[in-house]
C-alpha positions as CSV (number, residue, x, y, z in Angstrom):
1,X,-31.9,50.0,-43.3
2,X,-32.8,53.5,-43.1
3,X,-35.4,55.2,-41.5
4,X,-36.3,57.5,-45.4
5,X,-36.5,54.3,-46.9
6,X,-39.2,53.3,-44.9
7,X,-40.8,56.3,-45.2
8,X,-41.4,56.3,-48.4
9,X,-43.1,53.4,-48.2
10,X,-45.3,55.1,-45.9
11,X,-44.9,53.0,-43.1
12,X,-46.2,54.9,-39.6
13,X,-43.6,56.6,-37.1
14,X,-44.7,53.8,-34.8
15,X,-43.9,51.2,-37.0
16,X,-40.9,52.5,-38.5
17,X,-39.7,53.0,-34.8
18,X,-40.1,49.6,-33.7
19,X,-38.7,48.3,-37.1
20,X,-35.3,50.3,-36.5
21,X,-35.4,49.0,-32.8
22,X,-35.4,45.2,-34.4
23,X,-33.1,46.1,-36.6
24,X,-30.7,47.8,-34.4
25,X,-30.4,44.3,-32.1
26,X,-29.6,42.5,-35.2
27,X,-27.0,45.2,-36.0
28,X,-25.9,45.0,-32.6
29,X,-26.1,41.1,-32.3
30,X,-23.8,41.2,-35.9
31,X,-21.4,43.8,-34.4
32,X,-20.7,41.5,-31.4
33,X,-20.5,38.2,-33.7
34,X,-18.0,40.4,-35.9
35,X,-15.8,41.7,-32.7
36,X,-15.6,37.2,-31.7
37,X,-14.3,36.5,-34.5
38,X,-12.2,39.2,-35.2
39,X,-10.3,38.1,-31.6
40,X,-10.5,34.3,-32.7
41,X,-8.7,35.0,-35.9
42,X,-6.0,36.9,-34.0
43,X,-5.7,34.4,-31.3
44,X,-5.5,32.0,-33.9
45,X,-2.9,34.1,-36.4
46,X,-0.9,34.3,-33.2
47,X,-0.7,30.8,-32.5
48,X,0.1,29.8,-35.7
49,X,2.9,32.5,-35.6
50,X,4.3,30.6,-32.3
51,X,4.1,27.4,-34.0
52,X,5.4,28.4,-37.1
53,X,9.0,29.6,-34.6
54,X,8.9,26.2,-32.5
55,X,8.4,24.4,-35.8
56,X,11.4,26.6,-37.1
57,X,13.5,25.9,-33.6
58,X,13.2,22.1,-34.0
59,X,14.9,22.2,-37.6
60,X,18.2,22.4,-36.2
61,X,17.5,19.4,-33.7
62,X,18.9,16.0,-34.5
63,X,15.9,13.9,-34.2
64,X,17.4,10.6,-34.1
65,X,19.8,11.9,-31.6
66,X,17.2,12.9,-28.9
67,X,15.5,9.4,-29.7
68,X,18.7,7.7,-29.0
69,X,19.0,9.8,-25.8
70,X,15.8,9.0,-24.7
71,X,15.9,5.0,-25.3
72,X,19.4,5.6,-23.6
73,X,18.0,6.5,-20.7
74,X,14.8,4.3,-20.4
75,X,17.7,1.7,-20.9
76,X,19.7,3.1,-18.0
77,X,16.3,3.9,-15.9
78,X,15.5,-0.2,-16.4
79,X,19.0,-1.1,-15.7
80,X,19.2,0.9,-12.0
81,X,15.4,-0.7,-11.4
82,X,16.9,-4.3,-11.8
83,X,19.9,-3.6,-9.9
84,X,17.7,-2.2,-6.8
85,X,15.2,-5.0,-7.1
86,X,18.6,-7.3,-7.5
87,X,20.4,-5.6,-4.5
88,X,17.2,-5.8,-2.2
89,X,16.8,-9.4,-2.3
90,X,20.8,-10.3,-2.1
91,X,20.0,-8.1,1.4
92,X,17.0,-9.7,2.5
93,X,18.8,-12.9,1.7
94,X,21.9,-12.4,3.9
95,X,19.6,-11.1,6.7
96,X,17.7,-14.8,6.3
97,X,20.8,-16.6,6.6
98,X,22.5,-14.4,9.5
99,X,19.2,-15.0,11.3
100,X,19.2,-18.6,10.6
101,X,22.8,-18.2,12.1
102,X,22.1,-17.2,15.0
103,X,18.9,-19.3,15.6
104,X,21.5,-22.3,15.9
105,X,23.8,-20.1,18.0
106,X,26.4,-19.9,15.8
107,X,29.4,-19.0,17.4
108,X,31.2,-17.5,14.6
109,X,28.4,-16.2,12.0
110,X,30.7,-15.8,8.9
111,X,32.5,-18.8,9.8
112,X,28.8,-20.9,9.0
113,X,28.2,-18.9,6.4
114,X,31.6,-19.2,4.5
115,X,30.8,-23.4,4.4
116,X,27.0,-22.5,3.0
117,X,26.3,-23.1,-0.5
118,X,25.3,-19.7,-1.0
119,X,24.2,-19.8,-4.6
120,X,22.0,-23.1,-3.9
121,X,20.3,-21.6,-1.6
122,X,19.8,-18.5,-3.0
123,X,18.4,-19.9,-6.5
124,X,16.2,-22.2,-3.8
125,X,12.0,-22.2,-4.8
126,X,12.0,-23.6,-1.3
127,X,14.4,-21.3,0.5
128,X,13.5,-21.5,4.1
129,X,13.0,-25.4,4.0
130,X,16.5,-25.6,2.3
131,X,18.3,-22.8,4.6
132,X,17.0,-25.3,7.6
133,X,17.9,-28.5,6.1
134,X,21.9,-26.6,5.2
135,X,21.8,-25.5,8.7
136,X,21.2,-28.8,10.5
137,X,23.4,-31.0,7.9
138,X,26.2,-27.8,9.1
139,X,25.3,-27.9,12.7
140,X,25.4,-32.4,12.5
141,X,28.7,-31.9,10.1
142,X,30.3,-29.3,12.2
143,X,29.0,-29.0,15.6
144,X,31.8,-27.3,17.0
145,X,30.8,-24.1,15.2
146,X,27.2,-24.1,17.3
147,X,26.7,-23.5,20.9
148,X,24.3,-25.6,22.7
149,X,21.8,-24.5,25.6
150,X,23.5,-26.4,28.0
151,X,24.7,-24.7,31.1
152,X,28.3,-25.4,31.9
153,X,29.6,-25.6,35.4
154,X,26.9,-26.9,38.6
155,X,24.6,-24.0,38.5
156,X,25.2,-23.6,42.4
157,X,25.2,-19.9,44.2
158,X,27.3,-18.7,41.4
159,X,25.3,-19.3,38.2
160,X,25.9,-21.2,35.3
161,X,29.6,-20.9,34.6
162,X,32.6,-22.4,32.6
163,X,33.8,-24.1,35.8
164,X,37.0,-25.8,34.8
165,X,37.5,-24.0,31.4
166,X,41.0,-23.3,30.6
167,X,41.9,-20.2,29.4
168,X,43.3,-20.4,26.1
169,X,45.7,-18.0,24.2
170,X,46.3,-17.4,20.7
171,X,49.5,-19.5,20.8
172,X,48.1,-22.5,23.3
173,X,45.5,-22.9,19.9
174,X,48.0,-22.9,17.3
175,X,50.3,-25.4,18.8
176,X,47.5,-27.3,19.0
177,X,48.6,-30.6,16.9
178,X,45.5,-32.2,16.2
179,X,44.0,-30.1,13.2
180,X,40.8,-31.0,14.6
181,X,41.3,-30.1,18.2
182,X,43.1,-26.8,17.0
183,X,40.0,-26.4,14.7
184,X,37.4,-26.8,17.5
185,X,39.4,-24.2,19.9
186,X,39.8,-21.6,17.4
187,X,35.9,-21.7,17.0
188,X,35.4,-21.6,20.5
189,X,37.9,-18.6,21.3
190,X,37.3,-16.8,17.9
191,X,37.9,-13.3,19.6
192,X,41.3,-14.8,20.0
193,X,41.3,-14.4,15.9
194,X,40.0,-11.2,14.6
């Protein structure tokens, strides 16, 4: 609007003055309206040119490919998790039955544990009930492989000793005769034997 134009209508100075004050907010208000959208458009022309060149880089990818990669290695991801989870229990496992071991006093740990039913007891719902029950049907069946809380010897000024005890070598044992009595004095002079 210009100021001639509303002189002709014969509008006062006053008036037209505060009518080209209005008017110059609105240009103004317009102006900055016209500047936003301006940048909007460019901000948006720009990110359409960036997608347009990503859309353009993932022609030459083999689609299937990366999806076969990728269920390849959630495959491989699961596999490792169930091996862990596998792995942690076979440990926590062999630590119950070594310390079931040695809660008997076994005197030859792997020895007990080559005669367990390993599997069994590992499949068990009822584990620590069964690893007790195989331990005292081992310790009844095989006592020789358990030590016992007695003391040998008197107990006099000395202590509890092996008063008496013959010292066996590796050859006294294995000319033992008896397969039982050899049995019973390899397990009681297993450092003879490793």
């Amino acid at each position: 609007m210009k100021r001639e134009y509303l002189k002709e209508l014969g509008i006062e100075e006053e008036a037209i003055n505060n009518i080209m004050a209005e008017n110059g907010k609105d240009v103004e208000k317009a102006k900055t309206e016209l500047i936003t959208k301006e940048t909007e458009l460019k901000t948006l022309q720009g990110q359409l040119e960036q997608a347009n060149t990503q859309i353009e880089s993932f022609k030459g990818l083999d689609i299937e490919g990366i999806k076969k990669a990728s269920d390849d290695y959630k495959k491989q991801y699961e596999d490792t998790k169930t091996k862990a989870e596998k792995d942690i229990a076979d440990i926590k496992f062999n630590h119950d039955l070594e310390s079931m071991a040695r809660d008997y006093k076994a005197k030859n740990v792997k020895a007990v544990l080559a005669l367990l039913d390993k599997e069994a007891l590992k499949g068990s719902s009822n584990r620590d009930s069964d690893l007790k029950t195989a331990f005292e049907g081992l310790n009844t069946s095989d006592g020789y492989l358990f030590g016992s809380d007695e003391a040998n010897g008197t107990g006099g000024s000395l202590g509890a000793g092996n008063k008496g005890k013959k010292t066996m070598t590796k050859e006294n044992i294995m000319a033992i005769e008896n397969s039982i009595d050899r049995k019973q004095k390899i397990a009681e002079n297993i450092e003879l034997f490793k």
